[in-house]
MIVEX-765385 format. One record per residue (C-alpha): residue in one letter; x, z, y. Coordinates in nm, 4 decimals, always signed. Example, Ala and Ser with C-alpha at 12.3 -4.5 7.8 and 13.67 -1.06 7.14 Angstrom:
# residues 2
 rest        X        Z        Y
    A  +1.2300  +0.7800  -0.4500
    S  +1.3670  +0.7140  -0.1060
***
This chain:
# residues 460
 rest        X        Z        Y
    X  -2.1988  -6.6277  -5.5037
    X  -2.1117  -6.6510  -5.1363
    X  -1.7694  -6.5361  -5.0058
    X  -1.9649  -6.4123  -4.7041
    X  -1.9709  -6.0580  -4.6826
    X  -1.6739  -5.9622  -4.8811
    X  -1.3827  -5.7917  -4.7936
    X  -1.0401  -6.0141  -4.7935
    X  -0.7556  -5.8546  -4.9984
    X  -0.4365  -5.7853  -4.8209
    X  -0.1538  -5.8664  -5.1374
    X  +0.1308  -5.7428  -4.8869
    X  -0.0337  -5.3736  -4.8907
    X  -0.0905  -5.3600  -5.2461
    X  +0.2766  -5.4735  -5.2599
    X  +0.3434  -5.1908  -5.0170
    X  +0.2345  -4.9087  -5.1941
    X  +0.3624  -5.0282  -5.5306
    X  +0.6797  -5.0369  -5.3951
    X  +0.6771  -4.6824  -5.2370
    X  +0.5318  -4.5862  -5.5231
    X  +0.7882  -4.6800  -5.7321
    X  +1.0326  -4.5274  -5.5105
    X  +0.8810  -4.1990  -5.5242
    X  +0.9148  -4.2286  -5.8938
    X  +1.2814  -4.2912  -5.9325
    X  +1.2756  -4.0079  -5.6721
    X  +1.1399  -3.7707  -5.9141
    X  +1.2982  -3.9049  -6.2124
    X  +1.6402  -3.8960  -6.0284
    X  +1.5661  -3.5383  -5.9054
    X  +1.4613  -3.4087  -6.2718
    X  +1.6927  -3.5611  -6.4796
    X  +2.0216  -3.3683  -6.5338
    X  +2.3524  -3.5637  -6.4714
    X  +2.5087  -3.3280  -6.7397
    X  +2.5227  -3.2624  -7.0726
    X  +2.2056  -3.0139  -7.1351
    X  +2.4016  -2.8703  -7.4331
    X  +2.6593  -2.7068  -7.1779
    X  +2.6514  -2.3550  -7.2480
    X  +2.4403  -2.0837  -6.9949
    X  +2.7589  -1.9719  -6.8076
    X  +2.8368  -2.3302  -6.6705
    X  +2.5178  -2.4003  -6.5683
    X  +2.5014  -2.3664  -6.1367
    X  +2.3732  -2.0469  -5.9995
    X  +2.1855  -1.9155  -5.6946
    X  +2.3890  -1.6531  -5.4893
    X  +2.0909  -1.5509  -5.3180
    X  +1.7241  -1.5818  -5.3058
    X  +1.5759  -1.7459  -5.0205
    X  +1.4040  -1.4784  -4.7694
    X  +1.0529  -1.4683  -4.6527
    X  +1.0808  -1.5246  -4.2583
    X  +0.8872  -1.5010  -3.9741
    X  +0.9027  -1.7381  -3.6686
    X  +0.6958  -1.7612  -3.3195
    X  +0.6107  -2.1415  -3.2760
    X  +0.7991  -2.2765  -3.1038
    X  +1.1446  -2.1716  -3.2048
    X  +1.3997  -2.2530  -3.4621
    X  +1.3905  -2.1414  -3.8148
    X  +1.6788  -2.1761  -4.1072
    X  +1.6652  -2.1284  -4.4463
    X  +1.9664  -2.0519  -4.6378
    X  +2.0199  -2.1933  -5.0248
    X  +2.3734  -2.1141  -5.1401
    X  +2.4514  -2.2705  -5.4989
    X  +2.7926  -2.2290  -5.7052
    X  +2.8958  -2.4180  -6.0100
    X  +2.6512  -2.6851  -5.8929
    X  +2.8950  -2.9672  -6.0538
    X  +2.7238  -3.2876  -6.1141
    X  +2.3751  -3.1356  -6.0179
    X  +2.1426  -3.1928  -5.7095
    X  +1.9840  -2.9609  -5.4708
    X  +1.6370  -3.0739  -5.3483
    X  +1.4225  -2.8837  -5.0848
    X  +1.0679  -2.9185  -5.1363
    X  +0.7411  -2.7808  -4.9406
    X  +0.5542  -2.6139  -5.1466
    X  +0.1785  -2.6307  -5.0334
    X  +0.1445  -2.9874  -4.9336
    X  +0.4325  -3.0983  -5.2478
    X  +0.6522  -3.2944  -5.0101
    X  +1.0232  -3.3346  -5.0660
    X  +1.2047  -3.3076  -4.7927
    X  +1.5891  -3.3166  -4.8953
    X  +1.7265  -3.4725  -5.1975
    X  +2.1124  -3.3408  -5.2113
    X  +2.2576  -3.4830  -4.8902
    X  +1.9526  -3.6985  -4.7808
    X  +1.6516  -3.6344  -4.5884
    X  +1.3757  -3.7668  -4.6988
    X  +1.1357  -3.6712  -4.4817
    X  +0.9857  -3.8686  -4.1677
    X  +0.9794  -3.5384  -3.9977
    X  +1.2582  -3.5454  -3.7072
    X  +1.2482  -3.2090  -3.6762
    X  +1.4055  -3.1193  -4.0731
    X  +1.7402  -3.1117  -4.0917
    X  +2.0082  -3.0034  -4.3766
    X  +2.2946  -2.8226  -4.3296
    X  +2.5507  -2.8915  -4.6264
    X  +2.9265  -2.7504  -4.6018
    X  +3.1776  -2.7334  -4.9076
    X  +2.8906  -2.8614  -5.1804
    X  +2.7485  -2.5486  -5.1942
    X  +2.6016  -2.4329  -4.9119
    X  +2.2091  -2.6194  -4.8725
    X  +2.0255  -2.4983  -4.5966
    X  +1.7145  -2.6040  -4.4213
    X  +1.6850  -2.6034  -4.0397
    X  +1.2991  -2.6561  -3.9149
    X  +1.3219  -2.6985  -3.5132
    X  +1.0280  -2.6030  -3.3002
    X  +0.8041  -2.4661  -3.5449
    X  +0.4366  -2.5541  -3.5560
    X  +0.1658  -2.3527  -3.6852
    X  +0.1365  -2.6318  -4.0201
    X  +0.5072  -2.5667  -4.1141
    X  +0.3965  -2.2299  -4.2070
    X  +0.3451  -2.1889  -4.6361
    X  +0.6281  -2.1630  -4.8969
    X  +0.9843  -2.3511  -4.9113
    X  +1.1786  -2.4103  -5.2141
    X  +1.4892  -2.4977  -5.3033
    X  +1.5252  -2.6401  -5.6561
    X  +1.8306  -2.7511  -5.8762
    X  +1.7553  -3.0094  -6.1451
    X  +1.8718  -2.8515  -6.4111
    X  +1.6905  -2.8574  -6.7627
    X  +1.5053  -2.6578  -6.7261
    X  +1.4966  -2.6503  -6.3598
    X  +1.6182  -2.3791  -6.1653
    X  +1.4623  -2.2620  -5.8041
    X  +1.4456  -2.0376  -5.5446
    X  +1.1787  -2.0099  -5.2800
    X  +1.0473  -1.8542  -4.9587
    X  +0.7736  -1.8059  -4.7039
    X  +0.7893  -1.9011  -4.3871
    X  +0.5283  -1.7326  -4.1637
    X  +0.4438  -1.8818  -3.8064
    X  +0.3171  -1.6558  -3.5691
    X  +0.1441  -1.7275  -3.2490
    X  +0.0498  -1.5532  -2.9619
    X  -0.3083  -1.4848  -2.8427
    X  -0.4828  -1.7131  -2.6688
    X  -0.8383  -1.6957  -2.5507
    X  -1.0619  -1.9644  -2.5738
    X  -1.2475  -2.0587  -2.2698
    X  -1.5399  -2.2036  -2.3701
    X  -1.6543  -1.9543  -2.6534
    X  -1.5698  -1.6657  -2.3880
    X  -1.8193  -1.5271  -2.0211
    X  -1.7190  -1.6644  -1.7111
    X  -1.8554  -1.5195  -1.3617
    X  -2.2049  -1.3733  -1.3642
    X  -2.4592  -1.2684  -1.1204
    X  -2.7562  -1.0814  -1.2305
    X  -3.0548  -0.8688  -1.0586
    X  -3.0032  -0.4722  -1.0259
    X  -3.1620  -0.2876  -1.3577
    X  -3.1264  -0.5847  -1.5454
    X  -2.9085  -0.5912  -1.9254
    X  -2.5870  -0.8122  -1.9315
    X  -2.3555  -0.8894  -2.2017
    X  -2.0052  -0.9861  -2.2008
    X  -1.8107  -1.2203  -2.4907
    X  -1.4743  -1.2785  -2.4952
    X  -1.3155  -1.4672  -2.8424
    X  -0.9361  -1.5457  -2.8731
    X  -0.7298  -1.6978  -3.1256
    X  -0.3787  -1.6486  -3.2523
    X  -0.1757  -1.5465  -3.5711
    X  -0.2281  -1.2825  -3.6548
    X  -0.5918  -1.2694  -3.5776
    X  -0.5681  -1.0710  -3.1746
    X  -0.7579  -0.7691  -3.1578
    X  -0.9890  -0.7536  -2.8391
    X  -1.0523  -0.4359  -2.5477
    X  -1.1935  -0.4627  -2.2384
    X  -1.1359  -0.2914  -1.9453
    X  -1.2149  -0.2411  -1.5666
    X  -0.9560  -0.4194  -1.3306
    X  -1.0233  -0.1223  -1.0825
    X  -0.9458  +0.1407  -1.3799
    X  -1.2411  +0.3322  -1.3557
    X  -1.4975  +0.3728  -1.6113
    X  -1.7220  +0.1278  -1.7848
    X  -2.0741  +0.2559  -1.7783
    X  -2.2281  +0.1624  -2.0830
    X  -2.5351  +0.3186  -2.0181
    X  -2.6759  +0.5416  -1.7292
    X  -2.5403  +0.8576  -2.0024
    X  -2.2583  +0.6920  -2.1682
    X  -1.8833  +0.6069  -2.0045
    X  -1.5745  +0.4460  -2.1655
    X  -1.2238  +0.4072  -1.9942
    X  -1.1654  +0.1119  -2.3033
    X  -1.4136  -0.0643  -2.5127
    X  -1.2946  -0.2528  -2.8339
    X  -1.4511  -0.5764  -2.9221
    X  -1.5190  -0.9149  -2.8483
    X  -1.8640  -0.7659  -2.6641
    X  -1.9573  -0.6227  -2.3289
    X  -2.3359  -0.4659  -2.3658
    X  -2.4384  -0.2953  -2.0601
    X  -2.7718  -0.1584  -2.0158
    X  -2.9663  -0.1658  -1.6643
    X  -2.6790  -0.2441  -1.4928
    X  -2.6493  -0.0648  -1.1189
    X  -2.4444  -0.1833  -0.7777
    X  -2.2041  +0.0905  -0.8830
    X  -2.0667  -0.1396  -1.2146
    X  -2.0106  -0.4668  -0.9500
    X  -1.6673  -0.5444  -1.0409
    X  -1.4139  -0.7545  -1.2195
    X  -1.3816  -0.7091  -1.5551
    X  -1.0714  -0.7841  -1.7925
    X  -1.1004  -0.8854  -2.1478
    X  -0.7506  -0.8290  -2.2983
    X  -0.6421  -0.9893  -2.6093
    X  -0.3212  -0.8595  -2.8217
    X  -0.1601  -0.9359  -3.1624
    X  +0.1886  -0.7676  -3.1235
    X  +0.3548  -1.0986  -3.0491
    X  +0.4033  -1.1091  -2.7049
    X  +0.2826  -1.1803  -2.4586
    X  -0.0980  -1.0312  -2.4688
    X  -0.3008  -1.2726  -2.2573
    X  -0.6168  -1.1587  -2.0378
    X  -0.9074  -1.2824  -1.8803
    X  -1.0589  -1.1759  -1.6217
    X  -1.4436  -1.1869  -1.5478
    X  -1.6308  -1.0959  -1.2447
    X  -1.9341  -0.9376  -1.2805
    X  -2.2423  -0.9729  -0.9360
    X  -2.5181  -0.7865  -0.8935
    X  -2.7906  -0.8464  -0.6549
    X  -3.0486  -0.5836  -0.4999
    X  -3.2284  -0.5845  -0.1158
    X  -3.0070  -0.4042  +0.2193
    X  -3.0391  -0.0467  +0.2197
    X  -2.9264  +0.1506  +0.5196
    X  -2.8671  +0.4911  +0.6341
    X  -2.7624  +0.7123  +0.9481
    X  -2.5060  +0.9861  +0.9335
    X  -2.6535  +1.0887  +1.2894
    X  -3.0133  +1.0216  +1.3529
    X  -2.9936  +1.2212  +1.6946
    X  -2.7152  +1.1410  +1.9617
    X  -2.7232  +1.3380  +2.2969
    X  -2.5990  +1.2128  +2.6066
    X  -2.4852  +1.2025  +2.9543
    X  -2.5159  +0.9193  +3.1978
    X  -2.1548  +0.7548  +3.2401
    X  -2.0308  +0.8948  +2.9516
    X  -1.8718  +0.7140  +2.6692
    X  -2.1144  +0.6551  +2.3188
    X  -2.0504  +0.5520  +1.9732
    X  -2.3046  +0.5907  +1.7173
    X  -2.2606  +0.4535  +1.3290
    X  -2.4559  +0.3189  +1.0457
    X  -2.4250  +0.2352  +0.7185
    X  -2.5808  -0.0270  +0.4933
    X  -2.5031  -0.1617  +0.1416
    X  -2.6589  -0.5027  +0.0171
    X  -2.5589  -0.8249  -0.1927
    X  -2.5451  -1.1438  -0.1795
    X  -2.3857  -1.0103  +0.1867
    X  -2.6043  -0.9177  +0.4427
    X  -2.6398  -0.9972  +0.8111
    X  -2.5852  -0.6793  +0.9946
    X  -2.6756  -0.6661  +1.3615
    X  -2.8049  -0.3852  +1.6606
    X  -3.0746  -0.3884  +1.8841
    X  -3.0965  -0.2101  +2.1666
    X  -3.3763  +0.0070  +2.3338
    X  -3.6249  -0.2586  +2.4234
    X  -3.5974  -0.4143  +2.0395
    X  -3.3475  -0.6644  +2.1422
    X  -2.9764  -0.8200  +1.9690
    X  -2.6939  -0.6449  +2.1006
    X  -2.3922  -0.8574  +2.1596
    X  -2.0616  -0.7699  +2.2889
    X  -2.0061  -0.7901  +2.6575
    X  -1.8497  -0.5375  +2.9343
    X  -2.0769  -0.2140  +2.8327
    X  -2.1630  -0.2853  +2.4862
    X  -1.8774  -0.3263  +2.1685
    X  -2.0009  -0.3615  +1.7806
    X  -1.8028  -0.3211  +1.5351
    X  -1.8335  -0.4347  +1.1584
    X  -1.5800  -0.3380  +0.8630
    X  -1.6723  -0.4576  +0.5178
    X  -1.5836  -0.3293  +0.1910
    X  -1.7107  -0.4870  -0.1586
    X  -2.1194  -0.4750  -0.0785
    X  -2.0900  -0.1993  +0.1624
    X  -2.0856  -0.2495  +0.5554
    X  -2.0006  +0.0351  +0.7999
    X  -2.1422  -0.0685  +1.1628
    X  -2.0708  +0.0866  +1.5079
    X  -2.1911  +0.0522  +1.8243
    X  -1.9580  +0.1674  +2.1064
    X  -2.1447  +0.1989  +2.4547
    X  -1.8386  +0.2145  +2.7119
    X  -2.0351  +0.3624  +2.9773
    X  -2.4559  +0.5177  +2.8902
    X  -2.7247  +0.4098  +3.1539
    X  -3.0674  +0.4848  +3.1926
    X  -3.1986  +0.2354  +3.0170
    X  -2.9938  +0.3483  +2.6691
    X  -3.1721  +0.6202  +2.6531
    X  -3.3940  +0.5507  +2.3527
    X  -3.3920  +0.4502  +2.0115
    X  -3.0880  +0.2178  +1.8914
    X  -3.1354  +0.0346  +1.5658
    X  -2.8976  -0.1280  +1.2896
    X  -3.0832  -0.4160  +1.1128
    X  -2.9304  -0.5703  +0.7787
    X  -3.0799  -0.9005  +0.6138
    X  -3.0312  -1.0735  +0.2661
    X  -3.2307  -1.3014  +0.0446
    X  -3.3778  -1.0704  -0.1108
    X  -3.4934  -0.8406  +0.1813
    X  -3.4349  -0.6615  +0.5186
    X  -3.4115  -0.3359  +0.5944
    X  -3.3424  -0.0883  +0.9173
    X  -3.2088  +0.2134  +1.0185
    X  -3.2838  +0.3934  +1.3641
    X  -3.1016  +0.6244  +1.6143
    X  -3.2389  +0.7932  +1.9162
    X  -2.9770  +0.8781  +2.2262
    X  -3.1793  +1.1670  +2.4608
    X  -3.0436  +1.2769  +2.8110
    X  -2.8116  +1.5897  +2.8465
    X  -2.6808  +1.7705  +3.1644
    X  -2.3253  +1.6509  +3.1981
    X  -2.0894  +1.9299  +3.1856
    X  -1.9843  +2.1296  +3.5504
    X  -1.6367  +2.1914  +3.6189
    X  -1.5844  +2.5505  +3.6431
    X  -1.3364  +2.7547  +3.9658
    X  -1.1936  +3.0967  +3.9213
    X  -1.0247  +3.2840  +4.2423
    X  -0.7282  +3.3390  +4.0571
    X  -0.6910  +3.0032  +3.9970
    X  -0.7184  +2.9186  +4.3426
    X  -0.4874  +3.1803  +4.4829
    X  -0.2339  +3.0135  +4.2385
    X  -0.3623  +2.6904  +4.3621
    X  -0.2569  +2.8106  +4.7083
    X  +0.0666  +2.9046  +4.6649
    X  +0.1613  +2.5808  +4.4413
    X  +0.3313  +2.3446  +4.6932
    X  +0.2136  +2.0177  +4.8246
    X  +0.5422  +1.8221  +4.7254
    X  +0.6387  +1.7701  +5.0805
    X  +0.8817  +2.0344  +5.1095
    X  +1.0175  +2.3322  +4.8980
    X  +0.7750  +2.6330  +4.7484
    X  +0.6565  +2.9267  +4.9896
    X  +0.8357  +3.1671  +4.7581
    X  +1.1264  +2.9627  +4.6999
    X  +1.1717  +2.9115  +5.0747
    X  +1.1257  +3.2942  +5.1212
    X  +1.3770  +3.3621  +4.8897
    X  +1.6489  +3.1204  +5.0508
    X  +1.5900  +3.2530  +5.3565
    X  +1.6810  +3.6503  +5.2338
    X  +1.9800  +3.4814  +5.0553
    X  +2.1285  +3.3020  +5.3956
    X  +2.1109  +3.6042  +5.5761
    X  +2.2696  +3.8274  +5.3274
    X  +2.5142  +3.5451  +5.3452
    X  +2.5682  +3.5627  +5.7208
    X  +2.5696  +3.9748  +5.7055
    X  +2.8729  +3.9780  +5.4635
    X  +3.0693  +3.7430  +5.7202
    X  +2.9921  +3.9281  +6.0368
    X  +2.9348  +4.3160  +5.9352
    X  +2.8061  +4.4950  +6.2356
    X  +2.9495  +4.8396  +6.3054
    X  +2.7652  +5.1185  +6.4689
    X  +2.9346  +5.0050  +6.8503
    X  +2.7915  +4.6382  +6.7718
    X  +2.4278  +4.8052  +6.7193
    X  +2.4903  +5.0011  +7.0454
    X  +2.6033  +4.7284  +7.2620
    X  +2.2930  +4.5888  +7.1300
    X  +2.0589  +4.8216  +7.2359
    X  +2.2397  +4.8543  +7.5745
    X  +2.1903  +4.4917  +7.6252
    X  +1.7843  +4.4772  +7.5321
    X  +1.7976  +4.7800  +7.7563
    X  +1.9529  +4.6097  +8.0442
    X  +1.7540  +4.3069  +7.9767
    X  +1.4649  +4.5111  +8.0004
    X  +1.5112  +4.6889  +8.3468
    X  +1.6246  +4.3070  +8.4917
    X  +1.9547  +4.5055  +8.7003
    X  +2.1329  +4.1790  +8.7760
    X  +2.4858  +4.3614  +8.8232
    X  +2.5137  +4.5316  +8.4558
    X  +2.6915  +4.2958  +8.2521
    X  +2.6857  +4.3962  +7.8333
    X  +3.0097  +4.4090  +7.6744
    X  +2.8463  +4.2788  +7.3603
    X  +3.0973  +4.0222  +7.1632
    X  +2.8803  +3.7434  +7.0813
    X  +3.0122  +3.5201  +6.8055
    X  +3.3275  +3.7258  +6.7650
    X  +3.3969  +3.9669  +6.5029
    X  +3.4783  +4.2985  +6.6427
    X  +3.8047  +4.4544  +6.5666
    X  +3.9014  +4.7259  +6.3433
    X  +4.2371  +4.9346  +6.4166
    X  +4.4195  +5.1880  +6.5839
    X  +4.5063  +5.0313  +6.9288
    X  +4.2760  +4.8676  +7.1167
    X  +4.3052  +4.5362  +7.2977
    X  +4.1308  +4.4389  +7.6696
    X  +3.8386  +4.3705  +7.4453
    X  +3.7389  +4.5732  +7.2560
    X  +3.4571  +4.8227  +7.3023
    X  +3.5483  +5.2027  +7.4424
    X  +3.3380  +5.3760  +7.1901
    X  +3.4286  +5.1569  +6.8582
    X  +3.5237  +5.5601  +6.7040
    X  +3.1830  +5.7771  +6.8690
    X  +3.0171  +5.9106  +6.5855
    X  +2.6371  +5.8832  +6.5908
    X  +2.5586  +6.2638  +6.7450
    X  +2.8063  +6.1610  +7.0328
    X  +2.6048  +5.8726  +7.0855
    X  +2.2517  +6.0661  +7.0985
    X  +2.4573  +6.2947  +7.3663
    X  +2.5405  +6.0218  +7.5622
    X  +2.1753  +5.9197  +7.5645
    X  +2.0107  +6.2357  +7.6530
    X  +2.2607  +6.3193  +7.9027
    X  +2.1593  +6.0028  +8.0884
    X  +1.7964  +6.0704  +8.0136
    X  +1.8394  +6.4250  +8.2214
    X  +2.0596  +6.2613  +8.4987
    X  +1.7660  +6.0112  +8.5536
    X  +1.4706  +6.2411  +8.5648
    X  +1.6958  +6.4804  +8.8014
    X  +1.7495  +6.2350  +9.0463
    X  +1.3898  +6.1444  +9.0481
    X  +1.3190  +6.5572  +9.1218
    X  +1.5425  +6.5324  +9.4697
    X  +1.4170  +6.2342  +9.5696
    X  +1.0346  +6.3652  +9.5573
    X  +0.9529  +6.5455  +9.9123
    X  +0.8515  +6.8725  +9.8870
    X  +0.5503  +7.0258  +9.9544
***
């Protein structure tokens, strides 16, 4: 028979795993085979103070498990896991490749087991075993929890769809315990499950919407949640397409020629739409010194204005907004008509008080009026004329009157006259007359006048 073909033999591994085998037999026998007499009475034998508790642990973290053992003598603790049947300790020795096992011994009786940064296969039972004969244990569970995580590929990303059309949304997650999943709206309104049927939450790893509408465009968040924190959430955006649609708030716009115009539109459309204006002859408006559009943009919806700074002849007419997608065009129109600008209107009132309001180049009528009274009263109260003063007066536009060059008045100009009982050179002769002395005086000369004008008439 030819040697081609078979396999060679490596002695050195068979060597190997007799040897480790062997180990792991004197292991075993060493670990179940009492060091004491098995005829000791029940009172010497060692004793657990405690059973080992069942704990819980997020990967990740640290976990210890206490084994506390009196009367332990010439007996050996051993730690052993459970589920796969792999020693771990063997009284002060770890057996275990694992560098994250430790023991912590103090005193010969306290044995317990540290596990650092717990994975999700450390979880299953732990005991901790005396080799007695019959041997004595204690055991406990650790549980590994893990937080929720959602897996990518087995949950919706981004999707676009056509207006009416069904869509369905998945979302799967993993964790321990198994997450629970609810979606909701990023926006926090309501999901519209069907054009009769609203939910603020949905439970489940599914979405179904039926004939979905623009109105449920949105992001959607698929929230997954075990009670170990953190939840985790993902979020999905959800497109849907349908043609421009457009409407006017104000079909009719009157104007006046000069004045200042701004007329609106509205149109809603996705994928996004370009929105223009054209003017009266059917052509694109753009910006320049008369004409300003404007364009604000919110989700699919696009409010458009057109502000004309100053109207001419030629805008009056129709105006129209124009929006275009992929999927269709659409239009919406606005006529501007010619209105009689408005008159200013004049009341007489007005312009009597328009009259007497000043031209800023000197102070009010009235006020000047008024200043004037005030000065004189002024100039009264620091020369008071007395009833001689008012006579001289007269006497003086008298004399003035009649031009006789040799009557001089005795009228004190500038001076004030002077009140007392003697009189100086000065003063005037009458300063005491009372005012019926006075009107003698007058008449008297009245009669002396028209007497001498008697004698000097010749008689007939």
């Amino acid at each position: 028979m030819s040697v081609q073909g078979r396999r060679p033999v490596c002695r050195m591994c068979i060597f190997k795993v007799s040897r480790v085998d062997a180990a792991w037999a004197v292991l075993v026998l060493v670990l179940l085979t009492p060091l004491a007499v098995v005829s000791e009475d029940e009172e010497s034998l060692p004793k657990f103070i405690e059973n080992v508790p069942n704990i819980t642990v997020t990967v990740g973290r640290d976990a210890l498990l206490p084994c506390t053992v009196e009367q332990l003598k010439g007996f050996k603790v051993a730690w052993v896991q459970v589920d796969t049947q792999t020693i771990l300790t063997i009284h002060k020795q770890v057996i275990t490749r694992n560098p994250r096992i430790a023991l912590l011994h103090n005193d010969h009786r306290t044995w317990h087991l540290e596990l650092k940064n717990v994975r999700e296969k450390d979880r299953g039972w732990y005991m901790c075993q005396v080799n007695t004969d019959p041997m004595r244990y204690r055991q406990g569970y650790v549980d590994v929890v893990v937080p929720p995580d959602i897996i990518d590929r087995e949950s919706s990303g981004d999707l676009t769809i056509r207006e009416g059309q069904d869509v369905t949304l998945t979302c799967r997650a993993k964790g321990h315990p198994n997450p629970s999943i609810v979606w909701r709206r990023e926006d926090n309104q309501d999901i519209v499950l069907d054009t009769d049927k609203t939910e603020r939450v949905v439970e489940g790893e599914s979405l179904h919407m039926r004939k979905v509408s623009r109105l449920q465009m949105g992001s959607y968040l698929c929230i997954a949640s075990n009670g170990i924190p953190p939840s985790i959430s993902k979020r999905t955006q959800l497109r849907v397409q349908f043609p421009p649609v457009a409407w006017v708030p104000q079909q009719l716009e009157g104007a006046y020629l000069g004045q200042e115009l701004t007329i609106e539109c509205h149109t809603e459309a996705f994928p996004k739409s370009i929105n223009y204006w054209t003017n009266t002859n059917g052509d694109m408006i753009v910006s320049d010194d008369r004409y300003e559009p404007i364009v604000a943009e919110s989700s699919y919806k696009v409010y458009m204005k057109l502000r004309i700074r100053r109207v001419e002849p030629q805008d009056i007419g129709t105006f129209r907004c124009i929006a275009k997608n992929s999927l269709g065009e659409t239009d919406g129109a606005i006529r501007v008509y010619e209105i009689e600008p408005p008159k200013a209107h004049s009341n007489g009132v007005f312009g009597a008080e328009e009259n007497e309001v000043d031209s800023g180049d000197g102070p009010p009528t009235t006020a000047t009026h008024h200043h004037s009274k005030e000065r004189k009263k002024y100039e009264n109260y620091l020369h008071p004329k007395g009833i001689n003063d008012l006579t001289d007066q007269h006497r003086h536009t008298k004399t003035h009157d009649s031009k006789e060059s040799g009557h001089r008045s005795n009228t004190h100009h500038g001076r004030r006259p002077t009140y007392g009982s003697s009189l100086g050179h000065d003063s005037a002769p009458c300063c005491h007359a009372s005012a019926a002395s006075v009107a003698s005086l007058t008449l008297a000369a009245l009669l002396a006048h028209w007497a001498a004008r008697s004698l000097a008439t010749p008689q007939l």
